[in-house]
C-alpha positions in Angstrom: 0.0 0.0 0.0 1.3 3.6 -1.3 -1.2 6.0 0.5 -0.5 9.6 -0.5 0.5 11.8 2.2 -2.1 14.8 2.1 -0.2 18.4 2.4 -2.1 20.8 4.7 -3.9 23.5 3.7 -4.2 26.8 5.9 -7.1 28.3 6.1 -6.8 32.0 8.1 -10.5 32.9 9.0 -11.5 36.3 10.5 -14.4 38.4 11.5 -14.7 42.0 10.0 -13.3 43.5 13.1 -10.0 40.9 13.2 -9.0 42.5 9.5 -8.1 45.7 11.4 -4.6 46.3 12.0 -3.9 48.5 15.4 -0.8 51.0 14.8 0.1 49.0 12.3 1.0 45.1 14.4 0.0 42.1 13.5 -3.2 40.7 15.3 -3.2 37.6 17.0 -5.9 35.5 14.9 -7.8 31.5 15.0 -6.1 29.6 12.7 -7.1 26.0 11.0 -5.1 23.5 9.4 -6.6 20.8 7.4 -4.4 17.9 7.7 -6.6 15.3 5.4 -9.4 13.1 5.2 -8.3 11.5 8.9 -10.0 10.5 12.0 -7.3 12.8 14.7 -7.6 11.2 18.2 -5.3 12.6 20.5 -3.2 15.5 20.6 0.5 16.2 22.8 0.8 18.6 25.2 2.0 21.5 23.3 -0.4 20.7 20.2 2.8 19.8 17.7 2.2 16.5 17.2 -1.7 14.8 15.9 -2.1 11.0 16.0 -5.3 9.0 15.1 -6.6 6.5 12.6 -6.5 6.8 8.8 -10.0 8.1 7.2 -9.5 5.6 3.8 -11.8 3.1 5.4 -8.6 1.0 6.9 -7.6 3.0 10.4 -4.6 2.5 9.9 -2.5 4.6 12.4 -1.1 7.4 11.9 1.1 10.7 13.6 1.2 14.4 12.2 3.5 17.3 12.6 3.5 19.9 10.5 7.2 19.5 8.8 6.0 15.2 8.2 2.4 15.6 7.9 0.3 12.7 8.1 2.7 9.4 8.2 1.2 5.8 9.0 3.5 3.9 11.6 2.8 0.2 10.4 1.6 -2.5 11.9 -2.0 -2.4 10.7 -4.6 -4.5 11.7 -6.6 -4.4 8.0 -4.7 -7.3 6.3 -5.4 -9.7 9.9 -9.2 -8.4 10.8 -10.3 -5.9 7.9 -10.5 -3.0 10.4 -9.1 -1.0 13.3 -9.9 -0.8 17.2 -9.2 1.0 20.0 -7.7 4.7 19.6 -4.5 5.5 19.3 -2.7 7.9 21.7 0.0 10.1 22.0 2.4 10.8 24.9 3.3 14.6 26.4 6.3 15.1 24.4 4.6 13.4 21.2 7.4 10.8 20.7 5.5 7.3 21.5 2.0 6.6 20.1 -0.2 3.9 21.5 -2.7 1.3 19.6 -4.2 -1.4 18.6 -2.3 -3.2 16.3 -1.5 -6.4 14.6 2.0 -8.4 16.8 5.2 -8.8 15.0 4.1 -11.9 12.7 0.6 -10.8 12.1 -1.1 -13.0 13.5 -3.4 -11.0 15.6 -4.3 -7.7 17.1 -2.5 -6.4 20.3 -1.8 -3.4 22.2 1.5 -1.7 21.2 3.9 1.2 21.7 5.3 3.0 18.9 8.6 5.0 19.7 9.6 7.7 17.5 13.3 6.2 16.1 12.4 2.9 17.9 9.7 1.3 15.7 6.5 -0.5 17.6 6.5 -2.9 21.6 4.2 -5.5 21.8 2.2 -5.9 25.0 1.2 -9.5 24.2 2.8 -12.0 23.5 3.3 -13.7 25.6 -0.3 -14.2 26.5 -1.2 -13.7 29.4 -2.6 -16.2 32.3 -6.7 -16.9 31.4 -6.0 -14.6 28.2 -5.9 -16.1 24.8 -6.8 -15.6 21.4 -10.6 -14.1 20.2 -11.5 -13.3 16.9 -8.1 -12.7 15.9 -7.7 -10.7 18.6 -5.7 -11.0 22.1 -6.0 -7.3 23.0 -6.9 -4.0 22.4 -5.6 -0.9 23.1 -7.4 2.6 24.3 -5.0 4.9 26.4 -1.1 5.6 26.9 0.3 7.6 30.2 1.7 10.9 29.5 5.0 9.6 30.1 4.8 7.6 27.3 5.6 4.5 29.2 2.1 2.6 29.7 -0.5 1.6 27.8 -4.0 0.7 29.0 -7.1 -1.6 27.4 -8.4 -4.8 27.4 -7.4 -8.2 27.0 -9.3 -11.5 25.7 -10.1 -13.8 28.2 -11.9 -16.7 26.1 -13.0 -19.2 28.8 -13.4 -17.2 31.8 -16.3 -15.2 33.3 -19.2 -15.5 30.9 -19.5 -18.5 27.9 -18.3 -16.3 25.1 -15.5 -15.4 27.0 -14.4 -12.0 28.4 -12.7 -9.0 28.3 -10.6 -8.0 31.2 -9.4 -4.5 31.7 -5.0 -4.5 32.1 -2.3 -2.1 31.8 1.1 -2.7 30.1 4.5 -0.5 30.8 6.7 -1.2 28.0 9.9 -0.2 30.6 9.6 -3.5 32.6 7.1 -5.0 30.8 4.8 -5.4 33.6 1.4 -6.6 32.9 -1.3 -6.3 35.3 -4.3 -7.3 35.4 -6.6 -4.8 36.7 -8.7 -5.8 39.8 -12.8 -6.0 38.8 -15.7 -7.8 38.6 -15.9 -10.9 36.7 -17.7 -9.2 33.9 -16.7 -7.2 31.2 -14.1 -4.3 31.8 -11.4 -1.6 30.1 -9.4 1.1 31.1 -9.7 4.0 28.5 -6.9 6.3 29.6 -3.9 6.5 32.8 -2.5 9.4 34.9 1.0 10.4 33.3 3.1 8.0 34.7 0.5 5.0 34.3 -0.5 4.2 38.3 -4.2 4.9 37.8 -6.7 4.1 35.0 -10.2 4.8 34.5 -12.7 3.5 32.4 -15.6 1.2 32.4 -16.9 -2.0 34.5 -20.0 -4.4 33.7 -22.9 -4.6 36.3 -24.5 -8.3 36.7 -26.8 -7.2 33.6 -24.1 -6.3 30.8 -24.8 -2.2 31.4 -21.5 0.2 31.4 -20.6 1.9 34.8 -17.8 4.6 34.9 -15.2 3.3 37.3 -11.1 4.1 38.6 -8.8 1.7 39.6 -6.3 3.3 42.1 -3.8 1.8 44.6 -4.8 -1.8 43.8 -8.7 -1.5 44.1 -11.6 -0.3 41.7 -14.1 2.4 42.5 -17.4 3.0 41.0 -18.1 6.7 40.3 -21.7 6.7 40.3 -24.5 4.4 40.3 -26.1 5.6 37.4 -25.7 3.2 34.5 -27.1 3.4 31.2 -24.0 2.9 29.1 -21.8 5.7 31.0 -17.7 5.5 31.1 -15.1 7.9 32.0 -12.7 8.8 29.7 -9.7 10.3 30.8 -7.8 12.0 34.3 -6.5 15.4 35.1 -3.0 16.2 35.2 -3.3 17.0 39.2 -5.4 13.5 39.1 -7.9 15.6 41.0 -10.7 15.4 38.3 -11.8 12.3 36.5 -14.2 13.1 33.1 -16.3 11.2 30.8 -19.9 10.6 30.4 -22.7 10.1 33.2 -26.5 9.5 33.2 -28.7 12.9 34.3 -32.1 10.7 35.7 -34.0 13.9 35.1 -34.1 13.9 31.4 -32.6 10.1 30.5 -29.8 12.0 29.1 -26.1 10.8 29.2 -24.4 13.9 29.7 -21.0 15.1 30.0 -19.8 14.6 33.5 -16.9 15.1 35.9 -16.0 13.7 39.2 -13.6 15.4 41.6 -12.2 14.3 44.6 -14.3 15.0 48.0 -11.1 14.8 50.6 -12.4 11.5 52.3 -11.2 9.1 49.5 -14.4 9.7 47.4 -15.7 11.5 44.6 -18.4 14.1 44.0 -20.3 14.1 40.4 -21.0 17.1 38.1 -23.3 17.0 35.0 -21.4 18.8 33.3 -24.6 18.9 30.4 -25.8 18.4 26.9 -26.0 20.8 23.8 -29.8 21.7 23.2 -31.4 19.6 21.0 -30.1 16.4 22.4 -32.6 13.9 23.0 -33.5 11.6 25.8 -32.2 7.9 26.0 -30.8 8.6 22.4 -28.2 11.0 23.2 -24.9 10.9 24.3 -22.6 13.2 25.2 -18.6 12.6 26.5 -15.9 14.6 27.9 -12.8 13.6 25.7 -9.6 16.1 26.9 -9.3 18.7 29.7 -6.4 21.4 29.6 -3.7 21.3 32.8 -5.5 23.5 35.2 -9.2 22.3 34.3 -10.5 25.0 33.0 -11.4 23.7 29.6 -13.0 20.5 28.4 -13.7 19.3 24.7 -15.8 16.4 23.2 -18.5 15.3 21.9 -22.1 15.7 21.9 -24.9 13.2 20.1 -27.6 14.4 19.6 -29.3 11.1 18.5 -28.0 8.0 17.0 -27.6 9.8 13.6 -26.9 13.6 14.3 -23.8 14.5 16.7 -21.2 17.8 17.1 -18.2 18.8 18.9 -18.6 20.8 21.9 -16.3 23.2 24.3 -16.8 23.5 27.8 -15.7 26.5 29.9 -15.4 27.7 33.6 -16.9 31.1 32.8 -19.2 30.0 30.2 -20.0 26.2 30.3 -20.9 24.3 27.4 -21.4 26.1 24.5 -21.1 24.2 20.8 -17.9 24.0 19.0 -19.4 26.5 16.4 -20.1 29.0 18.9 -17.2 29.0 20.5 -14.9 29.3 18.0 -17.3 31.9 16.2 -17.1 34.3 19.0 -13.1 34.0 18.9 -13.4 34.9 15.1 -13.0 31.8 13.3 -15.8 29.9 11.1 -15.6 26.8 9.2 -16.0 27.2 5.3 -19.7 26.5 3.8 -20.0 23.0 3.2 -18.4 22.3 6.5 -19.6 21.1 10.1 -18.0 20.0 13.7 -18.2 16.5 14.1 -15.4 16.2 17.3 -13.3 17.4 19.1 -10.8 15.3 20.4 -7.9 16.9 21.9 -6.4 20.1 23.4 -3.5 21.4 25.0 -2.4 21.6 28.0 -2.9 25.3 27.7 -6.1 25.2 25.7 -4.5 27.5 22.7 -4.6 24.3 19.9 -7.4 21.8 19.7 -7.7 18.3 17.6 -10.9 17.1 15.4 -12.2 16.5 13.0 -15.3 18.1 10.3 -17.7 16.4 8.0 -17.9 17.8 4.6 -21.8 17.8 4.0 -22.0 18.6 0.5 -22.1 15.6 -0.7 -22.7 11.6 0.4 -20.2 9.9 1.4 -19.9 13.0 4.2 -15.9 12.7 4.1 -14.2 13.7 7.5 -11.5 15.9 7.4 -9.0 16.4 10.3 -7.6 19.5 11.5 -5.8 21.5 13.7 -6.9 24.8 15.3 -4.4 26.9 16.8 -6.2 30.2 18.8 -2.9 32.3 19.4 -1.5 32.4 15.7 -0.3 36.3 14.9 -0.7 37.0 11.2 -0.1 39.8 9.3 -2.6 39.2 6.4 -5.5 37.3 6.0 -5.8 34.3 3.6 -9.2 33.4 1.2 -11.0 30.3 2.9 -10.4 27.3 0.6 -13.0 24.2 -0.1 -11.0 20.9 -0.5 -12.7 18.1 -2.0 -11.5 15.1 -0.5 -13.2 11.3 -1.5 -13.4 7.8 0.4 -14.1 4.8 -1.4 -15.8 3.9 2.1 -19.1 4.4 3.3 -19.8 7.5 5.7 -17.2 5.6 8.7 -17.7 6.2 12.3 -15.4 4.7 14.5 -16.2 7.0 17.7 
């Protein structure tokens, strides 16, 4: 496979005001970059480096900067399965990027670490104790540490816990290669993400009925964070480990909405509702928490609306959630007609350069495009929008 490495386009967009130029300096203005027809999943700490799954219909994984642009880092799991899983991460300093991928020989998919200069770490093999092979499949993977040295996921456990088998949340440290099995109930369990140096995951644990509880596991043990059910998880940690976000159920309107939990001082943890973009509707919608900035002042993510309709929202301290249209349209910065916010999926730690991605709706398939926002560009002249055309031989993919 040749794929064609797709060049960015800028696109400079201003309001009438931001095309005035004060005693004649340069003003500080949004900028987007377009980096292709890519799912972007995670983003580094100072918003250099983009990582996420290939948009071509095969997932493959790929990193962006903007001297490389978008460059696929092997390993994929198309020629074993016919498809991708878990999402791929990126550390602090953007040099290791974690995910699902196919082992050294192919032979099925496993959680790996990719080290820029390095090349790809396998988590499994060997397999672990009760794990073993499903549907081509040992492992998958769904968070890395900050540090770059653990990953987190699940792993296959084929003959344990319920008669089609299991899957087990675990984290890996490619250092020591230590793999642990994360303490939880016999059902069905993963860890979506780890503090920076890898000692605490949160994700997701099965209740006796199969339904999706937001959980942490800390200093050996695993903590529910609310009792609410309905398909909820959390998603990531803080930086100070002091909040943990993700998605929660608000009984009041059967709404999953986006949610944090902070710590209450006595070892346990108070809930927010964090809320859901107008429009959202009961039972159907869903609405996640996918990055927060260093000091927890800004969240991103995603808001579904139903099964079928979904955008990208920002929430603030000052001014809560508000869409990812409005938010960036009151800094000065609109996407071109022809364009809409699908996600957003990362930010930096200082919440000047976020990661998505935007549907083209102009025509079917709706072809996503990834990009990279950056809030405190200084430009001396504006630029014309531009409308790039991008096609899929796919059909309208959704891996989120």
């Amino acid at each position: 496979m040749n794929p064609m490495i797709t060049k960015t386009t800028r696109i400079v967009l201003m309001t009438c005001t931001a095309l005035m130029l004060v005693a004649g300096a340069a003003i500080a203005e949004p900028e987007i970059t377009w980096i292709g027809p890519e799912y972007p999943t995670d983003l580094n700490a100072d918003g250099t480096v983009i990582v996420g799954n290939r948009g071509d219909g095969t997932y493959d994984v790929f990193r962006w900067t903007e001297e490389t642009g978008v460059v696929e880092l092997g390993q994929s799991t198309a020629q074993t399965v016919g498809g991708g899983a878990g999402t791929p991460d990126v550390s602090d300093d953007g040099l290791h990027v974690s995910a699902t991928v196919c082992d050294a020989d192919t032979l099925y998919r496993t959680q790996g670490i990719w080290t820029k200069g390095v090349g790809w770490k396998f988590a499994i093999p060997p397999i672990p104790p009760t794990g073993g092979v499903l549907d081509n499949s040992v492992a998958s993977c769904w968070g890395l540490s900050g540090d770059g040295s653990t990953v987190c996921g699940f792993f296959w456990r084929p003959d344990y816990g319920l008669t089609t088998g299991s899957a087990h949340a675990n984290t890996w440290n490619q250092n020591d290669s230590t793999f642990v099995h994360l303490p939880t109930p016999i059902r069905n369990c993963r860890a979506n993400d780890t503090n920076v140096d890898g000692t605490i995951a949160v994700g997701w644990a099965e209740n006796d009925f199969g339904t999706w509880y937001p959980g942490i596991w800390e200093e050996g043990t695993f903590t529910y964070l609310t009792d609410r059910s309905a398909g909820c998880e959390a998603e990531g940690i803080s930086i100070d480990e002091q909040i943990v976000y993700g998605c929660s159920l608000d009984t009041l309107t059967n709404i999953r909405n986006a949610a944090i939990w902070t710590r209450d001082g006595s070892g346990g943890w108070d809930q927010q509702l964090l809320g859901a973009l107008p429009g959202t509707f009961p039972y159907d919608g869903y609405v996640t928490c996918n990055d927060i900035t260093e000091d927890n002042s800004l969240i991103v993510g995603y808001n579904g609306f139903d099964r079928y309709t979904h955008t990208a929202f920002v929430w603030t301290l000052e001014e809560g959630m508000m869409s990812a249209e409005a938010y960036f349209t009151d800094r000065g910065l609109t996407l071109p007609a022809g364009y809409e916010f699908a996600s957003l999926t990362g930010v930096s730690h200082d919440g000047n350069v976020f990661a998505g991605f935007a549907w083209e709706t102009t025509s079917y398939p709706y072809t996503p495009h990834g990009f990279l926002i950056r809030m405190d560009t200084v430009a001396s002249a504006p630029e014309a929008p531009a409308h790039r055309g991008l096609a899929l031989e796919t059909n309208y993919p959704n891996p989120f």
